[in-house]
Structures are given as C-alpha cells and as structure tokens.
N, C-alpha and C positions, 0 to 999 in steps of 0.2 A: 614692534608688531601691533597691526592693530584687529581687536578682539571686538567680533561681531556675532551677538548672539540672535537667531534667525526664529520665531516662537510665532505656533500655529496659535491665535485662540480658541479653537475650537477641541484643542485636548482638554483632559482631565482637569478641571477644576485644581483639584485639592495637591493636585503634582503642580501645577502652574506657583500654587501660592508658598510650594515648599521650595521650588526652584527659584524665584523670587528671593527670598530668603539666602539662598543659599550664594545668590549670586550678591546682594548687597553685602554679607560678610566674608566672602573667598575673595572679591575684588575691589574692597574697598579702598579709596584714594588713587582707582585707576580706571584711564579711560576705556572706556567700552561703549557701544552700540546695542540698542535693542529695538531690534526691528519686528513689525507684527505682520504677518500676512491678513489680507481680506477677503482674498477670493482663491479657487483652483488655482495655477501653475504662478501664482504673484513670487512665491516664493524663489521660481527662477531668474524673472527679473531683479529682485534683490539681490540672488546670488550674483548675476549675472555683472551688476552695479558695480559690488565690490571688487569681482574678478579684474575687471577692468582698471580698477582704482592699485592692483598689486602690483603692476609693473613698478612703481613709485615707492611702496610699500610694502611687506608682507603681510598678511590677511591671514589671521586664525576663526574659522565659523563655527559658531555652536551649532546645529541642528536641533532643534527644541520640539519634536513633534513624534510623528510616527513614520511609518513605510510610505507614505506619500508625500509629505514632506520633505525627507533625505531624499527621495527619487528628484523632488523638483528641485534641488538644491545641487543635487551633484549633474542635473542637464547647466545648470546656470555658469559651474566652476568646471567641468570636465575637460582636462587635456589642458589646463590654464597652470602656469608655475608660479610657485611664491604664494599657492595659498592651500590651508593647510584646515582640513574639516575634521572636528568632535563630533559626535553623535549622544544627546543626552533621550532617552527614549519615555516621550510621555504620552505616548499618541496611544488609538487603540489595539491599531498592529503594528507590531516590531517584532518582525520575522528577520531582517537584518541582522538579529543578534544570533542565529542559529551559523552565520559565520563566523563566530569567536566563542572556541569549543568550551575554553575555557571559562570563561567569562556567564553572570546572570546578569538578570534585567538589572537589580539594584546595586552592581556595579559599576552600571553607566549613571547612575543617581545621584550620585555623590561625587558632587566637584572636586573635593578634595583629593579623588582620584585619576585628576586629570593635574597634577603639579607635573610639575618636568617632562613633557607628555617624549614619547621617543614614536617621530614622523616613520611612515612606514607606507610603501607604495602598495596598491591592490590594481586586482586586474576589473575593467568594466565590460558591461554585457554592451553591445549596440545592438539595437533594431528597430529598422525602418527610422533613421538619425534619434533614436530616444536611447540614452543613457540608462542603466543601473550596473547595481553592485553586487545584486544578491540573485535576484531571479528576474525573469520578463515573461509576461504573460500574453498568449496571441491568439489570436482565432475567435471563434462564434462569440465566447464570454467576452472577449474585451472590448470586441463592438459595442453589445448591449453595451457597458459598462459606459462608453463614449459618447454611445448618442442619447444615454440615460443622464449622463452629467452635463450636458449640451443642453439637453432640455430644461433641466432644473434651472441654467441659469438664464435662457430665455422666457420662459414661460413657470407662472406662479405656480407649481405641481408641488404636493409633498406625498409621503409614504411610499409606497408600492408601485401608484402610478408609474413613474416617468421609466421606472425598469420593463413594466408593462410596453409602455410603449418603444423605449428602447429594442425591446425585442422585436415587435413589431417596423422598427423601422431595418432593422438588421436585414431580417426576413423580406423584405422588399430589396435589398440593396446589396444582399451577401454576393459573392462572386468568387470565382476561386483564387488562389493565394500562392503566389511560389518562394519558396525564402531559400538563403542560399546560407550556407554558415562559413564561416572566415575565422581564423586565428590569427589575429596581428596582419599580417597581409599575404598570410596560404590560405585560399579558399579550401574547403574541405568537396571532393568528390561525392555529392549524392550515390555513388558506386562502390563508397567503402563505406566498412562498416569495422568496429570492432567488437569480435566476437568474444563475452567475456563469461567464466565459470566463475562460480562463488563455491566453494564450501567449507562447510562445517560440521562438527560433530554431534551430534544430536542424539535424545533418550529415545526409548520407547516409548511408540507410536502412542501406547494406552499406559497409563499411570504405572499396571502392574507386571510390564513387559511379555515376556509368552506366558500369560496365562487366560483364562478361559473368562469370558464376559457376558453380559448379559444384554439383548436389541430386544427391539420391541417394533411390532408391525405399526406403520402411520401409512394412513389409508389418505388424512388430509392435505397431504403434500406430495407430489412427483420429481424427484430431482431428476430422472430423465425420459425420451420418450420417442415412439415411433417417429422416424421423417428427421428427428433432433439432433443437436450437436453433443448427444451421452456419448456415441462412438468416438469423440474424438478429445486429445486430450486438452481440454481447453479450460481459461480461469471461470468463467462463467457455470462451466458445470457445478463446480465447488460452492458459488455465490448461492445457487439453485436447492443449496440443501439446507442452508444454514438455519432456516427457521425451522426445518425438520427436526436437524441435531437441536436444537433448545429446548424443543419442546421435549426431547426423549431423555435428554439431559435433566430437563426439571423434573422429571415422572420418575428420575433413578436410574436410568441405563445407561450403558457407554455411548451409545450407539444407536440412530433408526434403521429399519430393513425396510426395504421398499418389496410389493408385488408391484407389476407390470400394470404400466398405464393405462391400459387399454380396456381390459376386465378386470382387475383387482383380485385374476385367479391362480398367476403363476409366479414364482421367487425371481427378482429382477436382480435387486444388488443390496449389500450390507453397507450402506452410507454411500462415500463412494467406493468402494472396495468391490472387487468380484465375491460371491459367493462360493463354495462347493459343499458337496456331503459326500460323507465316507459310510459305506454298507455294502456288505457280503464281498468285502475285498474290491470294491469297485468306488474311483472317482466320477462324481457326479456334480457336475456345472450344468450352471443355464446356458438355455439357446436362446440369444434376446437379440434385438437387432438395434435397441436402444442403449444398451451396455458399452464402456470401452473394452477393446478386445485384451486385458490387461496382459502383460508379458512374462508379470510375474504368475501369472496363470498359467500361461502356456507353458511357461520354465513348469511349474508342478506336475503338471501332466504327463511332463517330459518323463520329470523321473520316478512319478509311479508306474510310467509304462516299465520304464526302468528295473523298479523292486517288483516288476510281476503283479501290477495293480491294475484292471481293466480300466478304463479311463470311458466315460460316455459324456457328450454333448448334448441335451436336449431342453425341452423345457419342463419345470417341473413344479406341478401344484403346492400349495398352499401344505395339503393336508399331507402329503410325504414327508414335511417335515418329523413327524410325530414318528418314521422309521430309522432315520439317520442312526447310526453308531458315532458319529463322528461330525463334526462340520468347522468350518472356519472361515473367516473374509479375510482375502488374501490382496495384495499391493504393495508397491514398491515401500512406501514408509512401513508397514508391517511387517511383513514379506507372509507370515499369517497370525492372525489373531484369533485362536480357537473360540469359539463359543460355547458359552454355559449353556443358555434358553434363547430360547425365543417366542415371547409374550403378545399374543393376541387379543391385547385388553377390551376390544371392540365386541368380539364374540366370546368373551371370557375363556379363553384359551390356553396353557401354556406348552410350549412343546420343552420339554426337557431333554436335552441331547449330552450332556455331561451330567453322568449321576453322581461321581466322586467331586465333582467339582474341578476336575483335575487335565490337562490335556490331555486327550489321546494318545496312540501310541503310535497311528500312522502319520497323525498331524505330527508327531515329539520327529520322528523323523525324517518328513521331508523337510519341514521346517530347518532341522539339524546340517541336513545333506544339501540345502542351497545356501543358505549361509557360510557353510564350508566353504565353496564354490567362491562364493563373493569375497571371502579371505583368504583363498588362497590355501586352505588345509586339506580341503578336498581335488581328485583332479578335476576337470575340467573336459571333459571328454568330448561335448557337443562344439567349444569353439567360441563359449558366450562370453569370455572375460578378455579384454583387450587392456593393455599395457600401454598406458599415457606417459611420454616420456619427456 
C-alpha cells in the first residue's frame, strides 16, 4: 500500500514540526509521500492524482490540515475504491472531529494511534457536485466566502477587503436558489416534513423552586411592544430580554419587570412571564396588546373563577403595586413564581408584596390545583390534558 501524506503549509507552525517528527520516526525505512499544497483546492488535484494511481495500488492518505483541506481531499478521492484516508488535524478548524463522539483533537495527533488502523465506510454530503463529510454550507455566506477567495487570488487584496467586496459582489449577483435533498437515490419531497418532540426532565424554573423572589423595574430596556411580535410565541422575543435579565441579574434580582412601552406607566410583563396580583379576593392581570396571551394564565383564571375568586382583566399602574396582597409571574416553565418585591430603584421605590417572605396562600393553591392537573392527581374537568399514546 502506498502511504501519502497530503500537508497544508499554511497550518500551525509548531504542529507541522511535531508532525514531521513524528512521521520520520513512525515510518522509518518506509516509503511514503509527502506532498505540500500551494494554493485553494490544489489539494484536490493531488488527491485526485493518487486516486487515479489506486486501481494499480492501494493508496493510504494522511490529510494534514484542517476542514478545508479534508473537504478538498475527499472532492479528489470520493466514490474512488482502494483508497483509504486518515485525518491528522492541524489546521485552524477541525470541526470534522465533532463526528467521532468519542474521540479529541489530540487523538488524531499521534501517529502512533493510527497502527492497524480498521477501514470503516461514512456517509457524504453532495451539493451542487461538492463533497463533504461532516457539514455543507449554502446561501448568502458562502457566496461572500467565494467571490471573496476569487478575489484574493486574482487581485493583490489583504484583510477585510476582499470580504467587503465579496459581499458586494454577491449583492449584485444573488438570485434565488432551489435545492432538492436526495438520500442515496430517494429524493426527499419538499411536502414532508418530520415532525419531531424532544423531552426532558427539568428543575425549577428559578434556583428556589415555588418560592417567592425578588424583580426590579428596567425602564432601559423593552422586551415587548405595541404593533410587535410580544403577542406571539416566538424565539426572538426571548433574545429581546436578555440584556434586561443581566442587567437585573448583576443588581441581585431573579428577574426584570417591564411597564408598558409606550408611557412607562402601566405593569406589562415579569421577564417573559405574564404578570398578576392577588387583593380583596380578586385576580388581577394586565390588559396589554404587547403581551403573549399566555395559557398558563388563562388556565389560572380558570380556576380562580373556579375557588370563587373574581378574576379582572385590565391595565394596571405602576403605583397599585404598593396594594397587592399577593402577586406572581406566571408561564408554562413556572407555572408561577410568587414574588417577594418589586424594586423601583429609578424612583427609589420598593413595593413589598410578601411580608413573611413566604408564598401566599392563593398563589400556594392554584399553583397546587394546576399542577395536580398536569399529573394527573387532580381531575381534569375543563378537558386541558390530552393522553399521547
């Protein structure tokens, strides 16, 4: 068999010279190849070389580089028999290795762990005739990426530029794209789709499970808002809070509250969570048109109408806070998380709505009476639990 090792020089110095090394004393008094790439896709051609040369021979290839190297290596040899590719990974990215679960980088570093190597087939990706192994990347970025490495090797650009212009030339030239996906030789119908659940078991939502916490109004930040996508459930909303929650997280609280975007004068939402407040036997939510209309709201409602608790919908200032007997942000990961205070450090403010520190007693039991519900200990009387079988 003959043993060709394929070396970008443009990786890591200080791995080139250990691999060097490592190859004069693993294969000493035996023939081997070592071949240098000089330019983008050279290393296909090389491969391509030997490919050719396997019918005759069997051909063992080191791959000496990173993720673009193996890629241009396995266009060269793919679908070709009698030749048989290593991977020693010195480049800058070697994302390829997140396909060998077991395995770290400086596994493939040491020759010595390629003795009696045991061949083994993988599946390849094709698109638009380019080979990989691991992933392929398509659309607006890989244009840039194209016409930016086009560039560089016609025209003397270094740094930033030629991406600059890359994009620049994309943006003149993009157009739309239709790709088809194929397994072995069944196309797959753009009309199917598989529909897949994940789950798992998971703590409570907040460090200390149902117990009572502390928010803090951020006037500097809006995570949702008239006209917006707050009503709807989507990952963007979430992205929309995060510098909120940090900032309310470094200041000490669980949690930021938002007022309503508009005048900064009425309770919008506890992070993403609905609000409510509990006084003189009455639940009380906001009326917001920026809020998601959350369910596990609606479920609470349900069943304080249920225990004979008047249930109101409106909007509700700032300074009502200061009358609550009760409150808590309530949502599916939650279902509710009572509230301690909530801190208006802007106007020097606290509203304290838990004087024992302790949850409520209306909160202790709806909280109690929907959860039942959702395992099953409770009946079930409105029809919300459905049996997956």
């Amino acid at each position: 068999m003959k043993t060709v090792f394929i070396i970008n020089p443009r990786t890591d110095r200080k791995k080139q010279y250990r691999l060097m090394k490592e190859i004069k004393m693993h294969f000493a008094g035996q023939r081997i190849i070592i071949e240098k790439t000089i330019r983008p896709g050279f290393a296909t051609f090389i491969a391509r070389k030997y490919a050719f040369q396997a019918q005759k021979e069997p051909i063992h290839i080191y791959v000496c580089g990173g993720d673009g190297t193996l890629h241009e290596v396995i266009n060269g040899v793919a679908n070709t028999p009698n030749v048989y590719v290593s991977i020693i990974p010195i480049g800058t990215g070697n994302d390829f290795i997140k396909s060998f679960d077991a395995l770290s980088i400086d596994d493939f570093l040491h020759l010595e762990n390629y003795k009696d190597p045991i061949p083994m087939d993988i599946d390849l990706l094709k698109v638009n005739g380019e080979y990989a192994i691991n992933t392929i990347s398509f659309g607006f970025d890989v244009q840039v990426a194209k016409y930016a490495n086009h560039m560089k090797t016609k025209l003397p650009l270094k740094g930033i530029v030629p991406y600059y212009m890359g994009m620049l030339a994309t943006l003149l030239h993009n157009s739309v794209q239709e790709y088809r996906l194929q397994i072995d030789d069944q196309r797959l119908s753009l009309q199917e789709y598989m529909f897949v659940v994940f789950v798992t078991p998971v703590g409570p939502y907040f460090k200390g499970g149902f117990s009572t916490n502390p928010y803090v109004i951020i006037r500097e930040f809006d995570r949702a808002a008239p006209h917006g996508t707050g009503i709807y459930k989507v990952g963007g909303n979430y992205a929309a809070s995060l510098r909120a929650n940090k900032k309310a997280h470094d200041l000490g609280y669980s949690c930021e509250f938002y007022l309503d975007a508009k005048e900064k004068k009425y309770i919008d939402e506890c992070g993403a969570a609905n609000f409510f407040g509990i006084k003189d036997n009455t639940y009380i939510t906001p009326k917001s048109s920026s809020i998601l209309p959350s369910i596990t709201n609606k479920s609470l409602m349900q069943l304080a109408e249920d225990m004979g608790i008047k249930v109101e919908r409106r909007p509700i200032p700032e300074e009502e806070l200061a009358t609550f007997e009760e409150a808590g942000a309530c949502g599916t990961a939650a279902v509710i998380s009572p509230i301690e205070r909530i801190d208006d450090l802007e106007n020097g403010k606290s509203y304290v709505i838990s004087k024992d520190g302790k949850p409520g007693p209306i909160c202790t039991k709806l909280y109690n009476k929907l959860r039942g519900i959702q395992y099953g200990d409770e009946p079930d009387t409105h029809g919300w639990v459905t049996i997956v079988e």
